[in-house]
FILUMPA-544396 format. One record per residue (C-alpha): x negated, y negated, z; residue number from 1. Coordinates in steps of 0.25 Angstrom, whole numbers, plus 5000, padded with zeros to 4 digits. Layout:
N
{node {X,Y,Z},NUM}
...
This chain:
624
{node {4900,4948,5134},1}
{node {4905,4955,5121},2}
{node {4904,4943,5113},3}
{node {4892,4937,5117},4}
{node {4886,4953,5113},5}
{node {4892,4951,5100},6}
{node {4889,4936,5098},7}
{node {4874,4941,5100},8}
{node {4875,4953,5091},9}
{node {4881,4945,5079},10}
{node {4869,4934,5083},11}
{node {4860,4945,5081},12}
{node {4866,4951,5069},13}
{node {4871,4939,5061},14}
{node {4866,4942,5048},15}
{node {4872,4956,5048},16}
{node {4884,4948,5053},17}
{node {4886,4936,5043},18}
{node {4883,4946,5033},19}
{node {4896,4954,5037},20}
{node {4904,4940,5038},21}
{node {4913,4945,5048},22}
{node {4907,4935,5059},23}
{node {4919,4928,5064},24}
{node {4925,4945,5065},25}
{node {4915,4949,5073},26}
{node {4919,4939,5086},27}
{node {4933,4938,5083},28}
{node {4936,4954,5081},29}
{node {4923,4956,5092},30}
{node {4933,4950,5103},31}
{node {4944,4959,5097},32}
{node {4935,4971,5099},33}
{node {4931,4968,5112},34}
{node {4944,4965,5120},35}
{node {4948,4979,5113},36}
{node {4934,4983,5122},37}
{node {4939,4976,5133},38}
{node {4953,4982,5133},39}
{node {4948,4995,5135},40}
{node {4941,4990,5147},41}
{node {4951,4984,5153},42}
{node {4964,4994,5150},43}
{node {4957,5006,5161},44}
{node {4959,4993,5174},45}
{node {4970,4988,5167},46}
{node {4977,5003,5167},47}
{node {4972,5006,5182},48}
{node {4980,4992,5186},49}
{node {4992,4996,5190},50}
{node {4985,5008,5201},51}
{node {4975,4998,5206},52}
{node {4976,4984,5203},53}
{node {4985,4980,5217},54}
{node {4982,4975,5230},55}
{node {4980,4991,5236},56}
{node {4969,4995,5228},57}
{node {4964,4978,5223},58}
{node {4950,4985,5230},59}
{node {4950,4995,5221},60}
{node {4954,4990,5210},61}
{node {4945,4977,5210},62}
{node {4932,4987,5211},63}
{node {4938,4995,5199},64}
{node {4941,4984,5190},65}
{node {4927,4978,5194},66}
{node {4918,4990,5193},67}
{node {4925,4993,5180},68}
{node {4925,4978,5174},69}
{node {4909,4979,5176},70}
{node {4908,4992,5168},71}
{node {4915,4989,5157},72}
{node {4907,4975,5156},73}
{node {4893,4983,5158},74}
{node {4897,4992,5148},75}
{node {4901,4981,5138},76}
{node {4889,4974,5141},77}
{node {4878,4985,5143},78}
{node {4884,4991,5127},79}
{node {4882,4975,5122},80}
{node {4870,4974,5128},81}
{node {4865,4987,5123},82}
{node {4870,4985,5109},83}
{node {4859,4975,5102},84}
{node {4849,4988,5103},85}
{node {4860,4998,5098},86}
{node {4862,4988,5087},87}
{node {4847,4989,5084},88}
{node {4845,5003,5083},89}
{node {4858,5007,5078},90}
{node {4864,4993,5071},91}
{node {4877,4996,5078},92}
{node {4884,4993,5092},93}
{node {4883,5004,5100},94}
{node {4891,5016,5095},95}
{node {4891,5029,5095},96}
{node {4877,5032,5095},97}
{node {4877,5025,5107},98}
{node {4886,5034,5115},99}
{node {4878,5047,5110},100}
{node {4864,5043,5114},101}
{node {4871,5041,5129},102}
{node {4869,5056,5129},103}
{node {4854,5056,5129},104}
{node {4850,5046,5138},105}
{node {4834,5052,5141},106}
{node {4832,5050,5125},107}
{node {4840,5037,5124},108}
{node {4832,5030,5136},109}
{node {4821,5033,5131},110}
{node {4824,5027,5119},111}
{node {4827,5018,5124},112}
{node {4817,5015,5136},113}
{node {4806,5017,5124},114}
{node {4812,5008,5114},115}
{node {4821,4998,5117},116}
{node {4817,4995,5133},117}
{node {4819,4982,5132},118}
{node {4833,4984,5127},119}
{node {4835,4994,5137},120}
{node {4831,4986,5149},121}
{node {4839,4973,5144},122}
{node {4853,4982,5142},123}
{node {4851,4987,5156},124}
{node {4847,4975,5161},125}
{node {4860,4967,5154},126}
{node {4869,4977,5160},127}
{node {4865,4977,5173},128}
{node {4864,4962,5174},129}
{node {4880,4963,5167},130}
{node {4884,4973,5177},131}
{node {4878,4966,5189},132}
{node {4884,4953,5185},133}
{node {4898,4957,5182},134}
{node {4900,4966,5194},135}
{node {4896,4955,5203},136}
{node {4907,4947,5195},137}
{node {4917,4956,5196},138}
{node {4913,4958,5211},139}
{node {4915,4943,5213},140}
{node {4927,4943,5205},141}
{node {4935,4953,5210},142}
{node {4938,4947,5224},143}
{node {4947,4937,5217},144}
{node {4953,4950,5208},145}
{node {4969,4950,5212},146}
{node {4979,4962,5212},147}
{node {4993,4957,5206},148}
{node {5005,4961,5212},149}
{node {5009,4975,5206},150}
{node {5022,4971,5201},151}
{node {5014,4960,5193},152}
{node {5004,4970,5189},153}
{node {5013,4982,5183},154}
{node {5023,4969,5175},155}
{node {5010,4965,5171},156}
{node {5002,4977,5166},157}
{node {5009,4982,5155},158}
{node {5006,4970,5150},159}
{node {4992,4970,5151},160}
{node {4991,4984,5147},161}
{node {4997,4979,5134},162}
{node {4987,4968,5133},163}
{node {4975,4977,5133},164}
{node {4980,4987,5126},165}
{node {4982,4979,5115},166}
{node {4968,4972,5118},167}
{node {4962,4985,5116},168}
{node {4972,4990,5102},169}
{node {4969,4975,5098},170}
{node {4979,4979,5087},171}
{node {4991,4978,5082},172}
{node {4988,4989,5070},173}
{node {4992,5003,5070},174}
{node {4979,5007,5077},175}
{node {4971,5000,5088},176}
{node {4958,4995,5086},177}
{node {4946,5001,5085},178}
{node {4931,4998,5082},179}
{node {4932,5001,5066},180}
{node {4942,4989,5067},181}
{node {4930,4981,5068},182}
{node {4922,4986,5058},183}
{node {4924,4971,5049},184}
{node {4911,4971,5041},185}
{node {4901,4980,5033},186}
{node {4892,4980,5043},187}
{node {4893,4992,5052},188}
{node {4884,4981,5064},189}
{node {4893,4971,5060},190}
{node {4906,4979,5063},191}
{node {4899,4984,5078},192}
{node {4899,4970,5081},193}
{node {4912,4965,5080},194}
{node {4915,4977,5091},195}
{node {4908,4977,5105},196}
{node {4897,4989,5110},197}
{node {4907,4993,5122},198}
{node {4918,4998,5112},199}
{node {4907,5003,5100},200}
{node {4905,5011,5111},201}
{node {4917,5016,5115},202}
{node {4923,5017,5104},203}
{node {4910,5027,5101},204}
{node {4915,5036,5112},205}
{node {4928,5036,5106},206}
{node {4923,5043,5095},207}
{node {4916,5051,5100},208}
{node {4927,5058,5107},209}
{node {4930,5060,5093},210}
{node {4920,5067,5088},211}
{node {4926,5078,5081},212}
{node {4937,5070,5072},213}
{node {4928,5060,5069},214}
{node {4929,5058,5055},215}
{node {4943,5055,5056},216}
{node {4939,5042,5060},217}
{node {4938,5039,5045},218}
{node {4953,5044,5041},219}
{node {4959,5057,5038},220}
{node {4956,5068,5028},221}
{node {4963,5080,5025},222}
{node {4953,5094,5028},223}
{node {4955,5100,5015},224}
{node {4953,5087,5009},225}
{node {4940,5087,5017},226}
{node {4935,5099,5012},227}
{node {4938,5098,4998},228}
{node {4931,5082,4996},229}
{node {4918,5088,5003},230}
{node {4918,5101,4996},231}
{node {4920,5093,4983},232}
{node {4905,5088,4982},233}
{node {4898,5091,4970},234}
{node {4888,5100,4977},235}
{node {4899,5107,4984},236}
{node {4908,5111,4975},237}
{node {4902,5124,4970},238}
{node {4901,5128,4983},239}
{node {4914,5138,4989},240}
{node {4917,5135,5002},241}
{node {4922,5150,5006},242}
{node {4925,5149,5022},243}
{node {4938,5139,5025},244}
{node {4934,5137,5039},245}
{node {4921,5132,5035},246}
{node {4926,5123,5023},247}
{node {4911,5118,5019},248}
{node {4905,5132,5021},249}
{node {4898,5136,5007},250}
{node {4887,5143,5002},251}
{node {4875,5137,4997},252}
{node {4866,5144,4986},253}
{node {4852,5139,4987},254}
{node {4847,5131,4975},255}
{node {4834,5139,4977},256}
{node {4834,5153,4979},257}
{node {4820,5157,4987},258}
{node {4814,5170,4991},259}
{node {4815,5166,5004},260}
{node {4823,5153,5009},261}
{node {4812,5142,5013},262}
{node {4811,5136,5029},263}
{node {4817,5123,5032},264}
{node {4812,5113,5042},265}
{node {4819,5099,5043},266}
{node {4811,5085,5048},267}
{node {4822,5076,5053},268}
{node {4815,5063,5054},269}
{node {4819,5057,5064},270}
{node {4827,5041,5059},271}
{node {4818,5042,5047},272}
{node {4828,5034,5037},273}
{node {4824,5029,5023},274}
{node {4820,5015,5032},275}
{node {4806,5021,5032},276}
{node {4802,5028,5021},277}
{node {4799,5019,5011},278}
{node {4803,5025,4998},279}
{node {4816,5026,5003},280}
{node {4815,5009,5005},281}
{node {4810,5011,5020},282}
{node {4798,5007,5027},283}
{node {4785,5015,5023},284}
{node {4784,5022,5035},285}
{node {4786,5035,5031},286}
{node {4772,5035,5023},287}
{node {4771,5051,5025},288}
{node {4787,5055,5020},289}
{node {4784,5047,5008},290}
{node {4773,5056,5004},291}
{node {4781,5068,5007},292}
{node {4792,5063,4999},293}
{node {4786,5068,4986},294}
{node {4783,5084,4989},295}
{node {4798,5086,4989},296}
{node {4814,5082,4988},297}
{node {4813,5068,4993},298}
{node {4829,5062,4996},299}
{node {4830,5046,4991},300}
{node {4844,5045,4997},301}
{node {4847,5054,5008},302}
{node {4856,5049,5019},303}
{node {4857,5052,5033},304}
{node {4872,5054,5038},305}
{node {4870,5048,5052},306}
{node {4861,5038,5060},307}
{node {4859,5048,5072},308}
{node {4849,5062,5071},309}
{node {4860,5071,5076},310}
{node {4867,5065,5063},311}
{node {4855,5068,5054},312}
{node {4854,5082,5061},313}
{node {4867,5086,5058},314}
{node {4866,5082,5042},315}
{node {4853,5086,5041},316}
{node {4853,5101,5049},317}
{node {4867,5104,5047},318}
{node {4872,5097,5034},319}
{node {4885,5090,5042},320}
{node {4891,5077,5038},321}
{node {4891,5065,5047},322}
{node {4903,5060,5055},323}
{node {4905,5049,5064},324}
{node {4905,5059,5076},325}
{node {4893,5062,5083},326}
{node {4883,5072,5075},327}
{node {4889,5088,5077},328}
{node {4873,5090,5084},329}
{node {4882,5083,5097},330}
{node {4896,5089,5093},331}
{node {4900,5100,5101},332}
{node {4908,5107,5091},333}
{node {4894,5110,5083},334}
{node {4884,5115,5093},335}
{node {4886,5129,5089},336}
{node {4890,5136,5074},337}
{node {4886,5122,5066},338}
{node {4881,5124,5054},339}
{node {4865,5119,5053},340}
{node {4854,5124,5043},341}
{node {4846,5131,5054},342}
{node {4861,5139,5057},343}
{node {4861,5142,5043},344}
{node {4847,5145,5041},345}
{node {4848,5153,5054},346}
{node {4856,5163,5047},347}
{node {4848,5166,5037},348}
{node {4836,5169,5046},349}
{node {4829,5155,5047},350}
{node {4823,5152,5061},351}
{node {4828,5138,5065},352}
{node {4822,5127,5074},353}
{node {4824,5113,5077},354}
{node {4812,5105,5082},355}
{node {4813,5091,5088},356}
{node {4802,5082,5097},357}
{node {4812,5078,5106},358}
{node {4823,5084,5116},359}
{node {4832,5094,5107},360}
{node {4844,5092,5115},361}
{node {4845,5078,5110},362}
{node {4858,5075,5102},363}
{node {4863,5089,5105},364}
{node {4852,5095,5096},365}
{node {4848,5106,5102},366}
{node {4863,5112,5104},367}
{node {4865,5108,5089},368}
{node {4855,5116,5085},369}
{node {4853,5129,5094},370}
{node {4868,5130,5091},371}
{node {4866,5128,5077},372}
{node {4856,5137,5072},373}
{node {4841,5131,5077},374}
{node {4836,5143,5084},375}
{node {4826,5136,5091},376}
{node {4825,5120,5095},377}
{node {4811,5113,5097},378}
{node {4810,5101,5104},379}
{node {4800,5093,5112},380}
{node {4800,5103,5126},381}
{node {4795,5111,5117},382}
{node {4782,5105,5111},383}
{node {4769,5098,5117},384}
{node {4770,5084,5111},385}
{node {4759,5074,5111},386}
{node {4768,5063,5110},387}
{node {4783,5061,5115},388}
{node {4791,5051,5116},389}
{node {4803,5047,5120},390}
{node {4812,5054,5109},391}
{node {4801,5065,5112},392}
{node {4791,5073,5103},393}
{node {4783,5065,5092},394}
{node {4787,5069,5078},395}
{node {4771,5072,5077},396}
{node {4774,5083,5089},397}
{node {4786,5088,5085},398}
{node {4781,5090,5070},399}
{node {4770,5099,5076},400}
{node {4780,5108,5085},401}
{node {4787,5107,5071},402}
{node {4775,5114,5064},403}
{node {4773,5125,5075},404}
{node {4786,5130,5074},405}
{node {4785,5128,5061},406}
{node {4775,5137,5060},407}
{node {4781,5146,5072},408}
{node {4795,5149,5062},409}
{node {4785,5152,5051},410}
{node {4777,5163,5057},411}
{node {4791,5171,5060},412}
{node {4793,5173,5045},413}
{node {4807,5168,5045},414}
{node {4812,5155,5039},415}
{node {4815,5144,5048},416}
{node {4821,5129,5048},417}
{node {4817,5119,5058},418}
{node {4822,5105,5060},419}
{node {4814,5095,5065},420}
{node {4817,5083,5071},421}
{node {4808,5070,5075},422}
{node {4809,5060,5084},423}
{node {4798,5050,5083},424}
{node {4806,5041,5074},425}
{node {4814,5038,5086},426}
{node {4817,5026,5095},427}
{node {4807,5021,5104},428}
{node {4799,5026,5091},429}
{node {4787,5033,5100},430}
{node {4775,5041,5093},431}
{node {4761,5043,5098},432}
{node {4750,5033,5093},433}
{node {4740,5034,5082},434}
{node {4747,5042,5072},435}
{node {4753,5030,5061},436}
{node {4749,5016,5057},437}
{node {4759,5008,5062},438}
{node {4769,5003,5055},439}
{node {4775,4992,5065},440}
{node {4764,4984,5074},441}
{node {4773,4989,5086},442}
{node {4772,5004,5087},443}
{node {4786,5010,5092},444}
{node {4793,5004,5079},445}
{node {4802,5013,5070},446}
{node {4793,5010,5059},447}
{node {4782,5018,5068},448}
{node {4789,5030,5071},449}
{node {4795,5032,5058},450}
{node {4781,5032,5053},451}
{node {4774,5041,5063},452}
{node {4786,5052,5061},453}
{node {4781,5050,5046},454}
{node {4769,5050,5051},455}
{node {4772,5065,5058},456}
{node {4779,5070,5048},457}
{node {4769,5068,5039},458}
{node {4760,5077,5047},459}
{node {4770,5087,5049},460}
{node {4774,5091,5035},461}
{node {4757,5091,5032},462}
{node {4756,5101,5041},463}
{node {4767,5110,5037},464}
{node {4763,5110,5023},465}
{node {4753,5117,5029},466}
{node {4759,5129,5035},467}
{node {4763,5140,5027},468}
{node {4779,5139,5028},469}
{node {4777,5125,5021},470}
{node {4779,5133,5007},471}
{node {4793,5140,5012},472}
{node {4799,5128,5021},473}
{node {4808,5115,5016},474}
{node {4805,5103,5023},475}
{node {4816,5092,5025},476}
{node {4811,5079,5030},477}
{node {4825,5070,5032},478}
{node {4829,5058,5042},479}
{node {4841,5061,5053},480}
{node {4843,5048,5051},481}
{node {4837,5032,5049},482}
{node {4832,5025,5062},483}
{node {4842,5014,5062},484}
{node {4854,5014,5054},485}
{node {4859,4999,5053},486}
{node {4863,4989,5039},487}
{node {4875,4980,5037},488}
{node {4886,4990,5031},489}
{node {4896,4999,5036},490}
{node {4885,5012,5032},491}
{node {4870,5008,5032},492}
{node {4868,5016,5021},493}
{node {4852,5014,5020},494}
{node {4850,5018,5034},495}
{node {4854,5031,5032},496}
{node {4843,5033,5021},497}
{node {4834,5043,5023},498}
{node {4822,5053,5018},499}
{node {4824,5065,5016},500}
{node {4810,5073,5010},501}
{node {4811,5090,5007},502}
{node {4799,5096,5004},503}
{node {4791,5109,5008},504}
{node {4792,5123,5000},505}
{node {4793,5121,4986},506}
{node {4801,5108,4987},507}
{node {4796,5098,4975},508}
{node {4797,5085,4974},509}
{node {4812,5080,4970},510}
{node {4817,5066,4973},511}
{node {4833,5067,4978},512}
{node {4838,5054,4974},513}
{node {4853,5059,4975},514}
{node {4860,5052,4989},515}
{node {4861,5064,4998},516}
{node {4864,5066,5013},517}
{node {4858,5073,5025},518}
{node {4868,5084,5023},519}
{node {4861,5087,5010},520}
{node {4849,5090,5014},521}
{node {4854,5103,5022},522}
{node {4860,5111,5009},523}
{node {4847,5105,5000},524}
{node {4838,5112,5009},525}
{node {4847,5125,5010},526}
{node {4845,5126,4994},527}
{node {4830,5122,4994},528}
{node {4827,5133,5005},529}
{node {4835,5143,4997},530}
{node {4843,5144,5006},531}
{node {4858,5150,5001},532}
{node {4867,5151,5013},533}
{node {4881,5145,5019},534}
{node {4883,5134,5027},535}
{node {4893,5122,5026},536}
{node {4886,5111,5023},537}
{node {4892,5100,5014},538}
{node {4878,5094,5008},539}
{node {4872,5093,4996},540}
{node {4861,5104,4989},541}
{node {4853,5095,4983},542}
{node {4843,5106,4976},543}
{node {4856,5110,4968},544}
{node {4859,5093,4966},545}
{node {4851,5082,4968},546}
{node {4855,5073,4957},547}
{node {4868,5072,4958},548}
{node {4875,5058,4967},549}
{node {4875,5062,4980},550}
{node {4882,5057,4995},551}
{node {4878,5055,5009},552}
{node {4887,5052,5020},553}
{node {4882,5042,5031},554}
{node {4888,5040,5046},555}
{node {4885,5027,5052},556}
{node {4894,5025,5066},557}
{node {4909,5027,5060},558}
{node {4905,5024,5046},559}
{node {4904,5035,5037},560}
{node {4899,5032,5022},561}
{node {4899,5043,5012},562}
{node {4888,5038,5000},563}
{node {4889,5042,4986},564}
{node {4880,5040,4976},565}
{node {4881,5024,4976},566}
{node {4893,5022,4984},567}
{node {4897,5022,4999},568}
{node {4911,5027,5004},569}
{node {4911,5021,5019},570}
{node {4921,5027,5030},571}
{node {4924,5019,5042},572}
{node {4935,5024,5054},573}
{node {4946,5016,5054},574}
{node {4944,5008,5041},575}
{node {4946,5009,5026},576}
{node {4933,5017,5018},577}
{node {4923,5007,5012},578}
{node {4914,5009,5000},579}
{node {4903,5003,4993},580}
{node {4891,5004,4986},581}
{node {4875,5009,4991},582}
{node {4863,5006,4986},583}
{node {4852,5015,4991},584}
{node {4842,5006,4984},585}
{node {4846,4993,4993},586}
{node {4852,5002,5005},587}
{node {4865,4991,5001},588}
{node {4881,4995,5005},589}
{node {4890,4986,4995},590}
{node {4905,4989,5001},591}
{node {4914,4988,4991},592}
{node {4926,4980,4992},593}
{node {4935,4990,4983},594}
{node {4942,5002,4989},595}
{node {4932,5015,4989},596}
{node {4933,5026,4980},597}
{node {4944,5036,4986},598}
{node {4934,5047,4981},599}
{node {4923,5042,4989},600}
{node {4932,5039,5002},601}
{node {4936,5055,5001},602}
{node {4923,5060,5001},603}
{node {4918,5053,5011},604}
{node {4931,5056,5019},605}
{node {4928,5071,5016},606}
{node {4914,5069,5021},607}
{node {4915,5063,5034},608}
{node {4926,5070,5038},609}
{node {4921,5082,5034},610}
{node {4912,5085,5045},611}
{node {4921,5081,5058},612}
{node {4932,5092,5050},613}
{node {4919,5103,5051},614}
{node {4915,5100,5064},615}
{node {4930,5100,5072},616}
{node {4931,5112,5064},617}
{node {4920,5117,5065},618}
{node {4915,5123,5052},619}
{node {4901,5118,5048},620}
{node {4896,5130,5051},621}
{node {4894,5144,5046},622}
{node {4904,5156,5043},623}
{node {4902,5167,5051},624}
């Protein structure tokens, strides 16, 4: 069963195959990785055998070992059969995205129901046909099962036990095997072929037990050697970090010193990557960002740091660095004290909110941000939509809530910041009729619904230039993230392109050309607001330096790339660093086949450890 999967999924993806040249790898290593699947399957009977396998309990035991047979097959089978649709939308088997979306099943069968029935129905329908068909053979079968004799079963079992064991370590090597083992090629698709959906998956919830030392994954870095890389930065180093508990707490002096700090509200678009915005070598889809473009700072190579909102949520509203752990909006340890700009803005008087068309609890949202400073949350039970859909209220809906509170904040004569968040752009891509010439004949396309969130958010910022805090607020319209993030390397680099647009108050028009990160973007507003205040943030103020060669730092499953100007330092668990070259221009990694630069290798060791060191610990956040 497992190799009829993969002999369909190489099939399917041959040229991305041949063109890793590891074909023969894939089938030879792929059975290598599926008896190491199998092994855990058959070591929990296998351990039982000496309590149950005899004639007392064969009843027993022949049910056990049947019932459990056909549960581990309809596992195997239903994640094979489920993975040409996760490949699709995610260009990886399923992973750890897949666990995480198991805790919001309403939104996910929705989702699913909307946009990929068909896929749905023949997943369930395979599965139940798999698990009908080998529980009657097991049934049929297990008449003939005999017990042995248990003096031949304890001589013999220890000797089994070694077998499977070493099936499942299917090593000799200091450590056993693990899925990195497998990563043979530059292709990150590739490399999920070789290894099967069942353990992608397991091995997922593995590490997700792990959560809070998951850096470590990439190998070992002393704390205070940590601390003194990251601080190092060029638009660090002027800064003192005073507090030794909170080791990246600093003060940062506002390049513009105002009368009276300016209002902030953040857009985050919704999977609006640089795939549809043509002057960023996109589709022209985005007709009414373009415009906008020119009334104020428009970013040329910003990068997401993730491929999920929470991911962009976490950059974008609290300045924090990705790691391969979940996003600290779902860790435990950041519920409450986390540092975000509306728990910074809070304490200088700002009223904050966060307003979203859908349901706020999604991802842990709403407890991330009434524990960390949103004084008041917004979401779909609390507007009159004209149209929902499945991921809830349309972008042109919430934008109009958006402008009432907008407008409500205003009229207390305090400063405020809210954060809004769309959803249109969303798979099954639903938005109400009438409202864009299409761009694809068939209307729920992702060309579509990018173009009517364009589309909304057209009309939303016309309106507000209207409205008398226009003058006194800073606008940032930024992606969480691209809708698929997929290509043939270790690190799709070009799929974490994004836009990022500032405009609003007395912003002019200014072209950032430098390569900058999600993490930036908190620290340049700060500055631009005239804002002085503490917080721990590790980003860039690009007001003070835009010109400079910049960094960004991308996290794609396991793999962690830390970008440089031209160059890419990539980070794999278990596995020696890579590096090589990017060319923003053709969205091309070349790996290179020398040794990377040791400099490069620290820094971006510094940078993704960094983060899991603050979160255990937990210091991003505030003195007292």
């Amino acid at each position: 069963m497992l190799s009829i999967s993969r002999v369909a999924l190489v099939v399917w993806q041959h040229d991305r195959v041949l063109a890793a040249g590891i074909m023969g790898d894939i089938f030879v290593q792929g059975i290598r990785a599926d008896l190491i699947l199998l092994g855990y399957f058959i070591v929990i009977p296998l351990v039982l055998a000496p309590f149950l396998a005899h004639r007392r309990s064969a009843q027993l035991w022949s049910a056990m070992t049947r019932w459990w047979t056909t549960g581990a097959l309809v596992f195997i089978g239903f994640l094979e059969l489920a993975s040409p649709q996760f490949i699709l939308q995610y260009d990886s088997r399923p992973n750890r995205l897949f666990i995480e979306y198991l805790a919001y099943p309403a939104e996910v069968f929705g989702t699913l129901w909307h946009g990929y029935r068909l896929a749905l129905v023949a997943t369930i329908f395979g599965t139940a046909v798999l698990a009908l068909a080998l529980h009657r053979a097991l049934k049929r079968l297990s008449p003939q099962m005999a017990t042995w004799p248990v003096k031949k079963l304890l001589l013999t079992w220890p000797v089994l036990m070694l077998m499977v064991l070493m099936q499942i370590r299917s090593t000799t090597a200091h450590r056993p095997a693990n899925t990195a083992l497998f990563a043979l090629s530059g292709d990150a698709l590739v490399n999920s072929l070789v290894i099967n959906s069942a353990w992608s998956v397991l091995d997922a919830v593995n590490s997700l037990r792990k959560e809070a030392t998951s850096s470590e994954i990439y190998g070992a870095m002393a704390r205070e050697d940590i601390l003194a890389e990251v601080s190092a930065a060029p638009w660090l180093r002027d800064y003192r970090f005073p507090v030794a508990e909170l080791p990246t707490l600093h003060f940062q002096q506002a390049a513009i010193t105002r009368e009276r700090p300016l209002n902030l509200v953040i857009v985050l678009e919704e999977s609006l990557g640089a795939t549809f915005v043509q002057s960023l070598g996109g589709l022209a889809v985005t007709p009414e960002l373009e415009k906008l473009k020119h009334e104020g700072w428009w970013f040329e190579q910003l990068y997401a740091t993730g491929t999920r909102s929470v991911r962009g949520i976490e950059a974008v509203v609290a300045g924090y660095p990705p790691t391969p752990a979940r996003s600290v909006v779902k860790l435990s340890l950041a519920q409450h004290n986390f540092y975000t700009l509306a728990l910074g803005l809070g304490k200088q008087g700002y009223q904050t909110e966060f307003v979203y068309g859908g349901e706020a609890h999604f991802d842990n949202m709403r407890s991330f941000f009434t524990g960390n400073g949103f004084q008041h949350v917004v979401d779909r039970k609390s507007m009159q939509p004209r149209f929902v859909g499945s991921w809830g209220a349309s972008d042109e809906d919430l934008f109009d809530a958006a402008l009432q509170r907008l407008s409500h904040l205003h009229a207390q004569n305090k400063p405020f910041f809210s954060l809004i968040f769309t959803s249109s752009n969303h798979t099954p891509f639903e938005f109400p009729d009438g409202k864009i010439a299409l761009h694809d004949p068939v209307k729920q396309s992702v060309n579509n619904a990018v173009k009517y969130a364009d589309y909304a958010l057209g009309n939303f910022i016309r309106s507000a230039k209207q409205q008398e805090y226009w003058r006194d607020t800073v606008f940032l319209i930024v992606a969480d993230h691209d809708s698929r993030v997929y290509g043939d390397s270790l690190v799709p680099i070009k799929k974490f392109h994004i836009p990022g647009l500032i405009l609003g108050a007395d912003i002019t028009p200014r072209l950032i050309q430098t390569v900058a990160s999600q993490i930036d973007l908190g620290p340049t507003l700060l500055s631009l607001m005239g804002v002085s205040s503490q917080h721990p943030m590790i980003g860039r103020d690009l007001v003070r330096d835009s010109t400079s060669p910049g960094r960004a730092m991308l996290q794609f499953d396991n793999n962690f790339a830390w970008i440089e100007d031209a160059s890419a330092t990539i980070l794999q668990p278990g596995l020696a660093p890579l590096s090589g070259r990017y060319q923003a221009d053709t969205g091309q990694l070349t790996l290179d086949a020398t040794e990377p630069d040791p400099r490069l290798v620290r820094r971006a060791m510094a940078h993704v450890m960094l983060p899991s060191l603050l979160y255990r610990e937990q210091r991003y956040r505030l003195g007292n």
